[in-house]
NUDRENLUM-176504 format. One line per field, with one value per residue (C-alpha): residue in one letter; x, z, y. Coordinates in pm, 1 decimal, padded with zeros to 6 digits. Example, Ala and Ser with C-alpha at 12.3 -4.5 7.8 and 13.67 -1.06 7.14 Angstrom:
<rs>
type: [a s]
xx: [01230.0 01367.0]
zz: [00780.0 00714.0]
yy: [-00450.0 -00106.0]
</rs>
This chain:
<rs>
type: [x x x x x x x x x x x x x x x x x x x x x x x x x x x x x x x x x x x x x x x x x x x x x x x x x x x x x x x x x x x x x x x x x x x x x x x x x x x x x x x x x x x x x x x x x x x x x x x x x x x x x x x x x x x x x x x x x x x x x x x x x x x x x x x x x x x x x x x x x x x x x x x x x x x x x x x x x x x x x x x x x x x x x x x x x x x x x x x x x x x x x x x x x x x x x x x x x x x x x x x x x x x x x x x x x x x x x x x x x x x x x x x x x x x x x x x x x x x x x x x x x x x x x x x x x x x x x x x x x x x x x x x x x x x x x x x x x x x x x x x x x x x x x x x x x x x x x x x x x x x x x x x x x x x x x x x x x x x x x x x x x x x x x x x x x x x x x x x x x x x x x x x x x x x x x x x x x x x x x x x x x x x x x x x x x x x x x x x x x x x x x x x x x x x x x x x x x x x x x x x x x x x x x x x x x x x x x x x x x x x x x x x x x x]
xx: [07157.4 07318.3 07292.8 07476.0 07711.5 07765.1 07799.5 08099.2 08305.6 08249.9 08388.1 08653.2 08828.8 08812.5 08977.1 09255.7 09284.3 09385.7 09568.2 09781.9 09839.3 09984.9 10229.2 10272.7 09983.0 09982.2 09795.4 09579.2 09425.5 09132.8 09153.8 08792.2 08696.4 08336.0 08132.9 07857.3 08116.8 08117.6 07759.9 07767.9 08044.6 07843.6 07769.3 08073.5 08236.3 08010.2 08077.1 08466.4 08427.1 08255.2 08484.0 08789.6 08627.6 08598.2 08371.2 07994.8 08212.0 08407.2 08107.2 07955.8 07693.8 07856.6 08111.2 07935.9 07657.0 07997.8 08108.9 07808.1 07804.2 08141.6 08341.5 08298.9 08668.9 08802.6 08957.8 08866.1 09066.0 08936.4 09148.9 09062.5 09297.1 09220.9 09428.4 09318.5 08981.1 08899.0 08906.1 09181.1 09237.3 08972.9 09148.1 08891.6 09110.6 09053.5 09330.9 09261.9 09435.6 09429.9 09507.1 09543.1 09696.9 09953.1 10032.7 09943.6 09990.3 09844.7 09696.0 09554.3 09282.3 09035.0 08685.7 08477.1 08783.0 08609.6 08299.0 08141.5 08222.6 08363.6 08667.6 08779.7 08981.9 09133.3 08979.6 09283.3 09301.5 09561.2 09773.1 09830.5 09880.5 10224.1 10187.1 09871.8 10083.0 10352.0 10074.7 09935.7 10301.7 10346.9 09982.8 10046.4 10407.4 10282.6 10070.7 10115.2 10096.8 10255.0 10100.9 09895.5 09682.2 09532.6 09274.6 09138.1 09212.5 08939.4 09062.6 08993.3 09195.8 09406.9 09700.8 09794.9 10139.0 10117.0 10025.1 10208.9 10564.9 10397.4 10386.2 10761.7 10907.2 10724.5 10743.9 11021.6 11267.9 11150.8 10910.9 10873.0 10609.3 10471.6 10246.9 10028.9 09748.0 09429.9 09253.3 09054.7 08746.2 08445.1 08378.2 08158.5 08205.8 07884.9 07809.1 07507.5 07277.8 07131.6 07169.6 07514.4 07596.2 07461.4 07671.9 07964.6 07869.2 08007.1 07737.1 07616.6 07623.5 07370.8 07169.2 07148.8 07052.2 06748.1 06668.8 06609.3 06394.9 06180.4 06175.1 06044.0 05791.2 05662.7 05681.1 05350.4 05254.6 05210.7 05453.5 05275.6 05397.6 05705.5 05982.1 05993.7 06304.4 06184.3 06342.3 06229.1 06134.2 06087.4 05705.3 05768.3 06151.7 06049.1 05847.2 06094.9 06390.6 06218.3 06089.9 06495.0 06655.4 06399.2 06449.5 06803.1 06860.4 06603.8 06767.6 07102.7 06947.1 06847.5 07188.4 07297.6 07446.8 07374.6 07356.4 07504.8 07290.0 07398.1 07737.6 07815.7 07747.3 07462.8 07485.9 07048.8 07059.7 07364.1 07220.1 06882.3 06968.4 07250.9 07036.5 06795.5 07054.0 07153.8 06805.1 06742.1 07074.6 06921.0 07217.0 07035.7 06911.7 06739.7 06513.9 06259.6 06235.8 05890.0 05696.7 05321.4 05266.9 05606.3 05875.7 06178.3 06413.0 06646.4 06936.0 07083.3 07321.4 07401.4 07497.3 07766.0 07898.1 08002.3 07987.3 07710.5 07801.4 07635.4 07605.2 07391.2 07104.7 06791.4 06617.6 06280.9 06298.2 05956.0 05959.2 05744.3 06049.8 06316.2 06492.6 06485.9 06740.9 06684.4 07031.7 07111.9 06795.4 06867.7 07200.6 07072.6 06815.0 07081.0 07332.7 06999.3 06921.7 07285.5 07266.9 06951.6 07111.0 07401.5 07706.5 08015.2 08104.8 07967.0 08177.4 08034.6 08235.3 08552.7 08568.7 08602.9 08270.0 08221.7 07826.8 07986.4 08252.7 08022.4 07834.4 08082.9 08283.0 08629.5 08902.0 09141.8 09308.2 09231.9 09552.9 09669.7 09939.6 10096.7 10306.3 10510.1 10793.5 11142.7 11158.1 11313.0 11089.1 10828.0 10849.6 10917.4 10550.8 10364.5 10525.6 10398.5 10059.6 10033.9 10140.1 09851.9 09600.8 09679.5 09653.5 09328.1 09237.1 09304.3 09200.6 08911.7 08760.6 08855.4 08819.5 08595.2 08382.8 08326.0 08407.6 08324.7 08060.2 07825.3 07845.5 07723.7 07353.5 07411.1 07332.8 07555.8 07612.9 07815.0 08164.7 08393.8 08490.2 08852.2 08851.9 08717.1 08916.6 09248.2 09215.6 09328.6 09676.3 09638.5]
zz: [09060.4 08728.3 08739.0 09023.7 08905.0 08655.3 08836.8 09045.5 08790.5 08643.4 08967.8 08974.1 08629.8 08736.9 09135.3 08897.3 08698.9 08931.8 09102.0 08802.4 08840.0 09205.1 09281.5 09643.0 09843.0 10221.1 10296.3 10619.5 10903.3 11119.0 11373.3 11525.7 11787.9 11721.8 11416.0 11543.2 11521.1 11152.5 11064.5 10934.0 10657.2 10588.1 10175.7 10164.8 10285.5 10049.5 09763.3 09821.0 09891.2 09556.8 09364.1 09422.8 09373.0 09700.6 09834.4 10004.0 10335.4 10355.0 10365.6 10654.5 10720.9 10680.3 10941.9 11186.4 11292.6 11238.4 11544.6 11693.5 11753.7 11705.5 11904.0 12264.9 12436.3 12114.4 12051.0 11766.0 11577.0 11180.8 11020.3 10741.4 10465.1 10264.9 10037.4 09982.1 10186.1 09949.4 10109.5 09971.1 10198.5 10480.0 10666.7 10994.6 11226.6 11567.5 11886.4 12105.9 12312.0 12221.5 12469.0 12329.6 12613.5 12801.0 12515.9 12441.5 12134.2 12056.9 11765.9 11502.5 11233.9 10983.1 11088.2 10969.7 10911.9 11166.8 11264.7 10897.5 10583.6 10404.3 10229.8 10091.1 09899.0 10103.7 09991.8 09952.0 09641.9 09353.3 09375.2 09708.3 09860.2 09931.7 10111.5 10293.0 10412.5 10550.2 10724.3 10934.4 11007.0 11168.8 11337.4 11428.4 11595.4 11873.6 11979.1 12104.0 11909.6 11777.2 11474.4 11213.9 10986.8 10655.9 10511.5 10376.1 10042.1 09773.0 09489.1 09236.7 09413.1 09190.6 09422.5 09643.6 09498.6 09539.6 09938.1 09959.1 09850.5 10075.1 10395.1 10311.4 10267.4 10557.6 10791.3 10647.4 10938.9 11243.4 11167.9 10894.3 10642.2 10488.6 10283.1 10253.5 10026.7 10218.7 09965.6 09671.9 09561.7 09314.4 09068.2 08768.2 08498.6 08344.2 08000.4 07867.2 07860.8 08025.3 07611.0 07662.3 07932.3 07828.4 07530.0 07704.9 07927.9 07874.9 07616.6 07863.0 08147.5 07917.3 07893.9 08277.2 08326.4 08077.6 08229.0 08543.6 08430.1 08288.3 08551.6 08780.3 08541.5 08561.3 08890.0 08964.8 08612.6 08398.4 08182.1 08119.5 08447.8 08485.1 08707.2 08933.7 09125.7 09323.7 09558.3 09889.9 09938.8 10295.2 10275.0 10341.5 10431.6 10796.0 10666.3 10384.2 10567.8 10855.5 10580.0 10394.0 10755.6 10864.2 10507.6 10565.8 10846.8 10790.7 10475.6 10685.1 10991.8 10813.4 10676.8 11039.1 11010.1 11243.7 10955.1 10917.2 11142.6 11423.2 11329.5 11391.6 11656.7 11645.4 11248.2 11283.0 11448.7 11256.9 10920.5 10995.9 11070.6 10795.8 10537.3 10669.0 10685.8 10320.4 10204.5 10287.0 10110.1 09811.3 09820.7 09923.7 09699.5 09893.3 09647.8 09672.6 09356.8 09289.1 09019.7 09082.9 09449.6 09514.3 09667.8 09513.6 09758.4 09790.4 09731.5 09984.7 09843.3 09799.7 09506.4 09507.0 09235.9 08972.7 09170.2 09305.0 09627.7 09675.0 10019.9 10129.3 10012.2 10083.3 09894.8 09973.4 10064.4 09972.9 09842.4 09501.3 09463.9 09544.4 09226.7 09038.2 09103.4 09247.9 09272.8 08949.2 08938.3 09187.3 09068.1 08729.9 08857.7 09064.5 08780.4 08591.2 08833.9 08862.6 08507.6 08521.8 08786.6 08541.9 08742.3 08560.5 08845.9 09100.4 09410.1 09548.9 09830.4 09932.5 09851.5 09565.6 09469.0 09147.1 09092.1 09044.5 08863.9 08635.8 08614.4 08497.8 08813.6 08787.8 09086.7 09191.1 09527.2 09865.3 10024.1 10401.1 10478.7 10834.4 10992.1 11278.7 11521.5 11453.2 11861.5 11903.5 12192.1 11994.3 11694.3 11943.5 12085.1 11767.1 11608.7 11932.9 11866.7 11560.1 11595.3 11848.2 11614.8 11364.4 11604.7 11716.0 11378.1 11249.4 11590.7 11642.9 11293.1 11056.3 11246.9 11504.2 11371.6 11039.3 11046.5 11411.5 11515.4 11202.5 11259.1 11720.9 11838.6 11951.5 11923.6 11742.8 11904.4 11727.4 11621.0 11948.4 11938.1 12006.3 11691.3 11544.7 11647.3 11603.2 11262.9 11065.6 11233.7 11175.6]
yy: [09043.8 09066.3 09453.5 09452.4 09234.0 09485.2 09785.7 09588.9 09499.1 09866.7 09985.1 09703.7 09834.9 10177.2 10078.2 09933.1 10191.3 10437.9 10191.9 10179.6 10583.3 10601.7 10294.3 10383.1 10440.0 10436.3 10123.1 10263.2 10023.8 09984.9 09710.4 09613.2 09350.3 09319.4 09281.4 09511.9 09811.3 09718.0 09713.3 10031.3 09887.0 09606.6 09670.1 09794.0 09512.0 09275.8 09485.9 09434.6 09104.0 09075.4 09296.1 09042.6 08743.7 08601.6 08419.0 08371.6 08302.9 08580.2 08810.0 08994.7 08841.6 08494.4 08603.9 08793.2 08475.4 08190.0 08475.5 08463.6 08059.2 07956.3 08224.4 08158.5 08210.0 08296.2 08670.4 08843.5 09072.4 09211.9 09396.2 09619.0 09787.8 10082.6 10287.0 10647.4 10563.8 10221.4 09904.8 09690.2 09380.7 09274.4 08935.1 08868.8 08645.5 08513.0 08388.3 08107.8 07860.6 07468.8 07185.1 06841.3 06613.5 06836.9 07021.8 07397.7 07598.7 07990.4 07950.0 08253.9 08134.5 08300.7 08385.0 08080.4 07775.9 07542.9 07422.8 07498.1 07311.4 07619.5 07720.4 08070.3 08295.2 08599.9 08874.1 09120.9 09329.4 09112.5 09441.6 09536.4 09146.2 09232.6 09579.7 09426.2 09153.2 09321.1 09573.3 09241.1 09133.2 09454.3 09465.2 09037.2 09094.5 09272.0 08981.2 08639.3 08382.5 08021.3 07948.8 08120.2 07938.9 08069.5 07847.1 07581.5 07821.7 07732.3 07583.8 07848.5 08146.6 08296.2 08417.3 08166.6 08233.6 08585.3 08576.3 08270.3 08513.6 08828.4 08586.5 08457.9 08780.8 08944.4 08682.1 08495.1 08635.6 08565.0 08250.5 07922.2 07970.8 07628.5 07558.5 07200.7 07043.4 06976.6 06761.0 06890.0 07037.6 06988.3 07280.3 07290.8 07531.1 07685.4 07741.0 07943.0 07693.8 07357.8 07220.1 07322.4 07196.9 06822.6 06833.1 06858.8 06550.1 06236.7 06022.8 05772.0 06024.6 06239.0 05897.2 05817.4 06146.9 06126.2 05804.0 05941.3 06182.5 05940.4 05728.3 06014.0 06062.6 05693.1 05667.5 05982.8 05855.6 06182.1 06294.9 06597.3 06773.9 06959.8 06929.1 07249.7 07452.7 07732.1 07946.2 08020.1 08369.0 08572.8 08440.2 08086.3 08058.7 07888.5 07646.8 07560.4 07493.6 07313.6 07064.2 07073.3 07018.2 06735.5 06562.3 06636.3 06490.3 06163.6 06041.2 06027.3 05846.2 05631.6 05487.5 05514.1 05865.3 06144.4 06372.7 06711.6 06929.7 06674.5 06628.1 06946.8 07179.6 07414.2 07348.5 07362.6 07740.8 07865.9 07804.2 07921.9 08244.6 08208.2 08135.2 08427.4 08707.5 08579.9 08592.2 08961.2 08989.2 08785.6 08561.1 08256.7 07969.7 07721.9 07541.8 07303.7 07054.8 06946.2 06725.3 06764.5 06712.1 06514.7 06685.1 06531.1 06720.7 07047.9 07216.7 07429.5 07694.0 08066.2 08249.1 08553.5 08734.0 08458.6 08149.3 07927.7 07773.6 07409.0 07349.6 07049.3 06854.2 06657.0 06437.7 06217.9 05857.3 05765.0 05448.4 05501.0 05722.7 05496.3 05331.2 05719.0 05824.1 06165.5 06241.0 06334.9 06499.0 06763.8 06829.3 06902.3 07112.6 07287.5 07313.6 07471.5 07708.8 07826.8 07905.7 08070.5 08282.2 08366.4 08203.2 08081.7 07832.3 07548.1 07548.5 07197.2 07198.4 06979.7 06594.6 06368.4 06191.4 06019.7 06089.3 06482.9 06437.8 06206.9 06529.5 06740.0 06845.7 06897.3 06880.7 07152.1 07165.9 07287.8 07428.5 07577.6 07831.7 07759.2 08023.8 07966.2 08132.6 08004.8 07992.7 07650.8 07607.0 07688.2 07463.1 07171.8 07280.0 07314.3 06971.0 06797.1 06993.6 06838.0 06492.1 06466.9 06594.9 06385.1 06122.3 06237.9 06265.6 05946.4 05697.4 05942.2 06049.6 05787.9 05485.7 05533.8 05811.7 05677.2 05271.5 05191.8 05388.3 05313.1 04958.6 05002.6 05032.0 05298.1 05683.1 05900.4 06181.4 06473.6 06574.9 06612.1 06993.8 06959.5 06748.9 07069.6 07319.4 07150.2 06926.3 07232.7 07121.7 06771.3]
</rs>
């Protein structure tokens, strides 16, 4: 992994090198409307991905099965960029039509902005935003459409700016660019070492965490046996991620809560065969955290290039286990492994919690770019749009969802999808 990691950024100084030589390349493009068309592109396409930072969910492999479940009646559209044969700017987009009440808006979005808990940063080469931008504009104004939306941007992309100034001065014209906060994000920066990373805890945070250790150790009574984080391999990846979703999804049921792989739609299929494709990619780190015979629970993430991307969790409810604390425990052992594995950065995810930022997390913002036609009729539309999604959003989600619902008898069934598909315009 680190090897690899090598050999990109090698390649990555010497792409901006000659960059540097010719300031006006043609920027050439392919258009495609299926991901098996692309197969053949697929390392290429990671190793791009990877070169500009970007992230796990820009990737092939992370696009192609989010297609597979998530783009029923949806158009698809990727659109790759390459100066003097070198891929410079891959943006995967999708069309569809949204109803909410009697009104309709066309809407374009990024491969993977719904139905998942992911955010991303484009992956379009820092010196050819601009030309790549005004290349879609040109491929986008021969379609039909009301509103584009870019995002949820992670927090840690470097030119939001930059593509923020391309969309303006390509699109500026004919339609409104905007851009909008969308909450923050939880990173954790790395050092070299799990010692270093304590130190630069807060004192009683590096206490509680100790505590918890030893209080795991009491509670199977030897404090001779270490704490284990393994990784599942291809050997026993069924059986491992049967036993994370069932945990999973049991801890939340039991505090009334359908849980993640029941909140959202197919969420159990979709990151199966996810995590699968990842793990022949050896992207994947779903480990199991084990003292002696306990399993003290999992952490479900990938790592890519510099960052490791914490997904979910699971941890036991057994009740000799109960008053530890596992928590903690699993993030450290995450925040461990994630070392061990040589990343610089946590992404864990959207939301402010204070167990992570206890831990070390730090916030930066999520942010969307909305662009829409200056048609008069048109704005009227995609204002309407949105009041009624952030209607929908607020009766439907935030009351009802999560302070009604809890408090019924009654089943929880999962997310409604036209919350889904149009909270991005909320």
């Amino acid at each position: 992994m680190k090897d690899k990691s090598l050999r990109v950024k090698a390649a990555f100084l010497q792409q901006k090198s000659d960059i540097a030589d010719v300031d006006e390349r043609c920027i050439e493009t392919e258009v495609f409307d299926s991901f098996n068309k692309l197969a053949p592109m697929q390392q290429e396409w990671d190793d791009f991905v990877e070169l500009v930072s970007s992230d796990i969910f820009m990737t092939y492999d992370w696009c192609r099965v989010w297609w597979k479940y998530y783009g029923k009646n949806r158009d698809l559209r990727i659109f790759v960029f390459r100066s003097n044969s070198e891929i410079v700017g891959i943006i995967p987009m999708f069309f569809e039509k949204l109803w909410l009440g009697p009104i309709l808006i066309r809407a374009a979005k990024i491969v993977g902005s719904d139905f998942t808990l992911a955010q991303f940063s484009l992956p379009i080469h820092s010196m050819h935003v601009k030309r790549v931008i005004q290349k879609l504009f040109g491929l986008l104004s021969e379609g039909k459409w009301d509103i584009l939306h870019i995002g949820p941007i992670a927090g840690l992309y470097k030119h939001y700016d930059d593509l923020k100034i391309a969309l303006e001065k390509s699109f500026g014209y004919s339609y409104i660019v905007a851009s909008e906060n969308k909450g923050v994000q939880t990173f954790f920066k790395l050092t070299d070492t799990w010692g270093e990373y304590l130190v630069k805890l807060d004192r009683k945070e590096r206490s509680k965490i100790r505590r918890h250790y030893r209080l795991a150790y009491k509670a199977i009574g030897d404090k001779t046996t270490p704490i284990l984080a393994n990784c599942a391999t291809m050997d026993n990846f069924e059986k491992i991620f049967e036993d994370f979703l069932q945990m999973h999804q049991e801890h939340w049921q039991k505090l009334r809560k359908p849980g993640h792989f029941e909140d959202w739609h197919s969420a159990g299929e979709f990151h199966r065969e996810l995590a699968e494709a990842q793990l022949r990619r050896n992207h994947l780190c779903l480990v199991r955290i084990t003292l002696g015979d306990w399993y003290l629970g999992y952490k479900y993430g990938f790592i890519f290039g510099d960052n490791y991307f914490d997904f979910l969790d699971a941890r036991s409810d057994c009740n000799e286990l109960a008053n530890v604390g596992l928590g903690r425990i699993l993030y450290s052992e995450m925040i461990k492994k994630a070392i061990q594995e040589k990343a610089k950065w946590v992404d864990s995810m959207r939301g402010k919690y204070k167990h992570k930022l206890e831990m070390g997390g730090e916030l930066f913002p999520t942010r969307s770019l909305y662009v829409i036609s200056k048609k008069p009729t048109i704005i009227v539309r995609v204002k309407l749009f949105r009041l009624f999604a952030y209607l929908l959003n607020l009766s439907y989600y935030r009351i009802w969802y999560n302070r009604i619902a809890p408090k019924l008898p009654l089943k929880r069934k999962g997310l409604w999808k036209i919350w889904i598909r149009s909270n991005a315009f909320a």
